[in-house]
Wavefront OBJ file of the C-alpha trace (Angstrom):
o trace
v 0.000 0.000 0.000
v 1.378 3.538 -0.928
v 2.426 5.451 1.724
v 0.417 9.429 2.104
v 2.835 11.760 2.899
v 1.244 14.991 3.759
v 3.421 18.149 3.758
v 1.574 21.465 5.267
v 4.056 24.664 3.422
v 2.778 28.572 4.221
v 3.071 31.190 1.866
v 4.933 34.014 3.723
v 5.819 37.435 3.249
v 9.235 37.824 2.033
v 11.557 38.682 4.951
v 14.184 40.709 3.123
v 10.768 42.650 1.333
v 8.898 45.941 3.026
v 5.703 44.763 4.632
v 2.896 46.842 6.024
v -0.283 46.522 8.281
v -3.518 46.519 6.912
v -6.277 48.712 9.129
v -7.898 45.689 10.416
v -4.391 45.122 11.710
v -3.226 42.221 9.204
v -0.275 41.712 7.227
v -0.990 43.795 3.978
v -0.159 41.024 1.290
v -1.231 42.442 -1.403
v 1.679 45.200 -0.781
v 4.061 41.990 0.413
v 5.716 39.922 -2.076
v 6.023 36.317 -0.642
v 7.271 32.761 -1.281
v 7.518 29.249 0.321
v 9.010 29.558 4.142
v 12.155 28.443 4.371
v 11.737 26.459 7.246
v 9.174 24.477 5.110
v 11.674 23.682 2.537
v 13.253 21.301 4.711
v 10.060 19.246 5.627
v 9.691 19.041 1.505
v 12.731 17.983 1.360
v 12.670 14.963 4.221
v 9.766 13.792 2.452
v 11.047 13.597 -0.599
v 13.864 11.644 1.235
v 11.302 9.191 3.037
v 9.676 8.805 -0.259
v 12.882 8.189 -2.045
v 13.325 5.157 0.458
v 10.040 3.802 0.602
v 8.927 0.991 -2.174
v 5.944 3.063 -3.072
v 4.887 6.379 -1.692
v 3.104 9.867 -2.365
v 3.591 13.009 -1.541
v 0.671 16.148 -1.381
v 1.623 19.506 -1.013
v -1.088 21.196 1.957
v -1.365 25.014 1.985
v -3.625 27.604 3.221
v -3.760 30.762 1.866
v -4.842 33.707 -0.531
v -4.810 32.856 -4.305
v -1.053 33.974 -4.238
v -0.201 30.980 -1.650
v -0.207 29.092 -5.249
v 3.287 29.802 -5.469
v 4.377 28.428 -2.462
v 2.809 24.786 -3.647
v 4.378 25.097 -7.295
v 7.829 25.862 -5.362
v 7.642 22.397 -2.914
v 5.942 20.542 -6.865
v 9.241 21.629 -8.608
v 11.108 20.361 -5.963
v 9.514 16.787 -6.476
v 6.480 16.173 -4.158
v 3.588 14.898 -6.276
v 0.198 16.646 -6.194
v -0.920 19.848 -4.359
v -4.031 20.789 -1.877
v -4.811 24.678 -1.839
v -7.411 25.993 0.787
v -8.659 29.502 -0.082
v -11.681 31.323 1.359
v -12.359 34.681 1.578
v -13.508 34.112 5.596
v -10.081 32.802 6.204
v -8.766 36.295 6.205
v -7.014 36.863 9.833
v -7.269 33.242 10.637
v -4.969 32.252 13.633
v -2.855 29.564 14.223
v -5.680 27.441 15.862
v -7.901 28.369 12.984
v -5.255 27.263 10.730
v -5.014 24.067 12.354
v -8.283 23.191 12.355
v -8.743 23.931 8.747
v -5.537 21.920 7.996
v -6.738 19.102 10.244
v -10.213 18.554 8.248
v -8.211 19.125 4.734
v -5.625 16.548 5.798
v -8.347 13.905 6.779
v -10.235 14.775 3.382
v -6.755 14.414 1.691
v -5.934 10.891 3.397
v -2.623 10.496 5.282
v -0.240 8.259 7.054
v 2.492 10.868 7.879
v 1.573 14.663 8.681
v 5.610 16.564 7.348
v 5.639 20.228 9.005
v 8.483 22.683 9.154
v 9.750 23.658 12.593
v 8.146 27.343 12.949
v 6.921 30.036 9.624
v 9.020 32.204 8.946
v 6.417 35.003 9.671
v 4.477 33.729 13.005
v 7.634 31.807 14.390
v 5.204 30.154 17.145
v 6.244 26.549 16.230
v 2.986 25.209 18.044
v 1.061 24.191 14.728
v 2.371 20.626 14.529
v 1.513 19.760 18.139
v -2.458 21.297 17.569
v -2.387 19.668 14.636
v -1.586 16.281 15.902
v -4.221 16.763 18.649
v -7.356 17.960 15.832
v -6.032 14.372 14.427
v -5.678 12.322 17.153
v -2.469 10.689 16.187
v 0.913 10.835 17.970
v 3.604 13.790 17.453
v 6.812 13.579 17.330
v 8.146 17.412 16.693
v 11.999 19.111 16.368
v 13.448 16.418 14.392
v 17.460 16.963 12.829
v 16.779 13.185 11.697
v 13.457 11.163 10.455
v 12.673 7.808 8.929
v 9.928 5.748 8.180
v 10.213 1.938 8.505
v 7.792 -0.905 8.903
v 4.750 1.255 10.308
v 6.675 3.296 12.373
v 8.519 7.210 12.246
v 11.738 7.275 14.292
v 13.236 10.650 14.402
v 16.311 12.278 16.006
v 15.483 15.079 18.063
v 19.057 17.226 19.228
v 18.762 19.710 22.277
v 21.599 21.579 24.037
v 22.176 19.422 26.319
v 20.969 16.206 24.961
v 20.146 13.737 22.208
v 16.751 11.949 22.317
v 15.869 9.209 20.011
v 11.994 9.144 19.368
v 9.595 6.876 17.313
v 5.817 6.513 16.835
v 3.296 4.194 15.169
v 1.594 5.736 12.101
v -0.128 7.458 11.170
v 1.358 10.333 13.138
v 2.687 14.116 12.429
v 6.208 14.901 12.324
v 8.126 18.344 12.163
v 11.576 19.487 11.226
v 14.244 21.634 11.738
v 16.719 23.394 9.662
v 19.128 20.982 10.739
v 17.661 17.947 8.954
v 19.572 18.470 5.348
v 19.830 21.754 2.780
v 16.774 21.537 0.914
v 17.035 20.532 -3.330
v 17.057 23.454 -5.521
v 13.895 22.525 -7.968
v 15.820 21.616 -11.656
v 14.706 23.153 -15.036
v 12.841 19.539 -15.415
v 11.045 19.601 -12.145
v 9.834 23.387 -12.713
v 8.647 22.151 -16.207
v 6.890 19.246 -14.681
v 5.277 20.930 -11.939
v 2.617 23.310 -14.385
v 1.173 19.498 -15.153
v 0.986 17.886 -11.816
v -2.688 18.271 -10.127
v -3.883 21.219 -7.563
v -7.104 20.678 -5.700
v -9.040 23.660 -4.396
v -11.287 23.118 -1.603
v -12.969 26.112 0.457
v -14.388 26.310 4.128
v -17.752 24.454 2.865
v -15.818 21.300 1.264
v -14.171 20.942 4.461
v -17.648 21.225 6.675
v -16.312 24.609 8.979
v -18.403 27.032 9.601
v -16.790 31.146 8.970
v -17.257 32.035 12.244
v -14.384 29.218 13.460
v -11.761 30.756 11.400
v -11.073 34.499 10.432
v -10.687 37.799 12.433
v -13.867 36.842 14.424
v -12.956 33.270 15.334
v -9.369 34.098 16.099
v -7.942 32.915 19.984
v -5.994 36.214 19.586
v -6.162 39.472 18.977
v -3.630 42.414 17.806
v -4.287 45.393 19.339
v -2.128 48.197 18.167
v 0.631 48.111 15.311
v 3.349 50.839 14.918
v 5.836 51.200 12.282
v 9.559 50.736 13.072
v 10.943 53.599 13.370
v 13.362 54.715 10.994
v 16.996 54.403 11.537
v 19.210 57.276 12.892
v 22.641 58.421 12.376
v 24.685 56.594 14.900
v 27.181 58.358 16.990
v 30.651 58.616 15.282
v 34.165 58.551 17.090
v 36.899 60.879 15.694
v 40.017 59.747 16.465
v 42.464 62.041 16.849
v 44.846 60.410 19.656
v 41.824 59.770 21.784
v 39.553 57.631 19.963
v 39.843 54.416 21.912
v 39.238 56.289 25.193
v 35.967 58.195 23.828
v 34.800 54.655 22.033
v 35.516 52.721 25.490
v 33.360 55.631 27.284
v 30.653 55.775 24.884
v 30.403 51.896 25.403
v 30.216 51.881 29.102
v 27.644 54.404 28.933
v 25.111 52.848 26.671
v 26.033 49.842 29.531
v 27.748 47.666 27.023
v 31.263 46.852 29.009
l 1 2 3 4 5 6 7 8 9 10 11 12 13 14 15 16 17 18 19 20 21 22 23 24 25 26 27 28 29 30 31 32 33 34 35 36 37 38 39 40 41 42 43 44 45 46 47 48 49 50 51 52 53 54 55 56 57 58 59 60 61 62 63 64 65 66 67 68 69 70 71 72 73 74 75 76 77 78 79 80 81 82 83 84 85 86 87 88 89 90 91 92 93 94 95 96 97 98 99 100 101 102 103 104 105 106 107 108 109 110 111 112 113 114 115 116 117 118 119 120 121 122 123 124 125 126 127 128 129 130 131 132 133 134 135 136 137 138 139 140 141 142 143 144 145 146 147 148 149 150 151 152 153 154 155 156 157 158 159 160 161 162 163 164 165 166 167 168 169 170 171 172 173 174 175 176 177 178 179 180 181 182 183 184 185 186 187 188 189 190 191 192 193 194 195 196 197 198 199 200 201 202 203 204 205 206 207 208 209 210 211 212 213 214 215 216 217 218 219 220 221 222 223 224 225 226 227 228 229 230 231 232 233 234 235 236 237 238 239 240 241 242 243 244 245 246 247 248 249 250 251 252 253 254 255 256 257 258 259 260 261
C-alpha cells in the first residue's frame, strides 16, 4: 500500500521585502511579495527523502492561503512532491494559528494520510505550536523538532538534538512529524522539475468542502487578537568617534555608557 505523505508549506511574506499593516491590523499582502518559508523547505525535502526510500509512496503539497499561496505549492511541486491541496476562502482572512489548524486538520483527513511533514516554525508567526495542535485535531501521535526522520515498517523514528541532549523518538503511524533546519539543505527545484510541476494536479477546496463554519476561522474566530501596530521607526545616524589620539578612550566611554562593558 502507498504510503500518504502529507506536507503542510505557508506562503509568507518575504523577509528581506517591506511589509505593512492593513487597518484591520493584518499583514498587507497584497503590498508583500512572498514565497515558500524556508523552514518548510526542509520538511519538503525529508519527504522527498522518506519517499525516495520507501517501495511506493506519495507526496501532497497542503497550503492555506490567498490565491497567491499558489506559489508556495508550485515551489515544494518543482522540488519533487507529487500533487498539491490549496485551501482559499475569503472568511479565512485573519485566521490564527488554531484556525489554521483546524482547517488543515479537516483538509488533511479529506486528503488521506499516514504521515503529517511540518516545518519547525513560519518564517512570519515563528510560534512553532502548529504541529503539536495539529496532531491533537487528528488524534495521532507527534513527534516534533526532528534533525533526523525515517519511516520503517509502520513506524517514524526521528532524532530530536537539544543543548544538552540527544533523544531518540519513534511513533506508530499514522502520526505528524516536524523538522528543523538541521535535517539536510533543501534541493534546488531543476529546469525539469519546474517544467513538470505546471502538469501535476492542484485541488481547491474552500471552508464548505471541508464542513467549517466562517465564524471558526477568520478575524472573528481568532484565539488572539492584535491590538495596536506601529511602524519601526526609521533608523538614525549613529554616533561617530573621531580619532584624533583619543579615539579608543571616547569609544571605550561611549560603550560603558550605553552599559555595554
Amino acid at each position: 500500500m502507498s504510503l500518504r505523505i502529507v506536507v503542510c508549506v505557508k506562503y509568507v511574506p518575504d523577509a528581506a521585502g517591506d511589509r505593512q499593516f492593513a487597518d484591520d491590523h493584518t499583514v498587507d499582502r497584497d503590498e508583500a511579495d512572498g514565497l515558500l518559508s524556508e523552514l518548510d523547505e526542509y520538511a519538503v525535502e525529508q519527504a522527498l527523502q522518506i519517499a525516495d526510500d520507501a517501495d511506493d509512496a506519495e507526496i501532497t503539497v497542503l497550503t492555506v492561503g490567498p490565491e497567491d499561496a499558489k506559489d508556495a505549492l508550485r515551489k515544494a511541486l518543482s522540488m519533487g512532491a507529487d500533487k498539491a491541496v490549496h485551501v482559499e476562502d475569503d472568511d479565512l482572512h485573519g485566521t490564527d494559528v488554531a484556525g489554521t489548524s483546524l482547517v488543515l486538520a479537516k483538509a488533511v483527513e479529506k486528503t488521506g494520510y499516514d504521515l503529517v511533514v511540518c516545518g519547525m516554525a513560519s518564517t512570519d508567526g515563528a510560534m512553532g505550536v502548529l504541529p503539536a495542535m495539529l496532531a491533537e485535531r487528528l488524534g495521532v501521535p507527534q513527534v516534533t523538532l526532528l534533525s533526523e526522520v525515517s519511516v520503517e515498517d509502520g513506524t517514524v523514528k526521528g532524532r530530536r538534538d537539544g543543548d544538552a541532549a540527544t533523544e531518540h523518538l519513534e511513533a506508530s503511524l499514522p502520526a505528524v512529524v516536524s523538522v528543523t533546519d538541521q535535517s539536510g539543505e533543501a534541493r534546488y527545484p531543476s529546469f525539469k522539475g519546474i517544467m513538470a510541476a505546471k502538469k501535476k494536479p492542484v485541488e481547491s477546496l474552500d471552508l464548505s468542502d471541508l464542513d467549517i463554519d466562517a465564524d471558526e476561522v477568520g478575524l472573528d474566530g481568532a484565539w488572539t487578537a492584535v491590538d495596536a501596530v506601529a511602524e519601526r521607526p526609521a533608523r538614525t545616524q549613529g554616533t561617530i568617534v573621531k580619532d584624533e589620539g583619543e579615539g579608543g578612550k571616547q569609544l571605550a566611554a561611549y560603550l560603558a555608557e550605553q552599559k555595554f562593558i
